[in-house]
N, C-alpha and C positions, 0 to 999 in steps of 0.2 A: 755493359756487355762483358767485360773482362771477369766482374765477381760472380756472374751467370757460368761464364765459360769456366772458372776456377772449381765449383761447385759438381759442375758434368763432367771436369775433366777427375775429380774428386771421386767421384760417385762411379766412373769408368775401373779407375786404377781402383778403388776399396772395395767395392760392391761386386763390380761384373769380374775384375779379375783380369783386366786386359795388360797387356803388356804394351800398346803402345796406342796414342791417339792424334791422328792428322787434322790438320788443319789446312784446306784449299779457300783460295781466295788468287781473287784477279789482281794481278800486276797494278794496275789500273785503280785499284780500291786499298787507296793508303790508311783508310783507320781501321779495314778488317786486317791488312798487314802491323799495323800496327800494335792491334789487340797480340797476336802472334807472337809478336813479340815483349809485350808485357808480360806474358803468360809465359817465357821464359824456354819458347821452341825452337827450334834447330830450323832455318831454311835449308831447304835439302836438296831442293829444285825448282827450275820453271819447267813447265810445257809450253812448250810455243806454240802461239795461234792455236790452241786447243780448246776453246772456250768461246762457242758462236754466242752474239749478243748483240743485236740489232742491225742485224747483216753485216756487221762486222766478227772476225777473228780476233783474239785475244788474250796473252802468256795469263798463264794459269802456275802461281806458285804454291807448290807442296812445303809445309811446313809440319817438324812433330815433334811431341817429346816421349822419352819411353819412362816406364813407373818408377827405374831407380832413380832415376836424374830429377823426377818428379818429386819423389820422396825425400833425397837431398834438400833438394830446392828449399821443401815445405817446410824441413825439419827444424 
């Protein structure tokens, strides 16, 4: 998942031109935070209970990184 996400987050910042790319994933779900964080993104927030999923509520954290820090990164 990480060298998929590396490749899109690649192809976001080279190709499309973007300046930044989020990454959302449930509190609850430690290897999409995980990837998150291999990929070398900023947690930047949760939303709380903002993420219905089996009649439950559930924090929803915002993770990003923007192209120069990307670029750094990669360099």
């Amino acid at each position: 998942m990480t060298r998929a996400s590396r490749k899109l987050i690649d192809w976001a910042f080279g190709v499309r031109g973007m300046h930044r790319v989020e990454w959302l994933a449930s509190s609850a779900n430690k290897r999409s935070v995980a990837v998150a964080e291999r990929l070398g993104m900023t947690r930047e927030g949760v939303l709380r209970e903002a993420y219905p999923y089996r009649g439950k509520r559930h924090d929803e954290e915002i993770w990003a990184v923007l192209a120069p820090e990307w670029r750094k990164r990669q360099g």
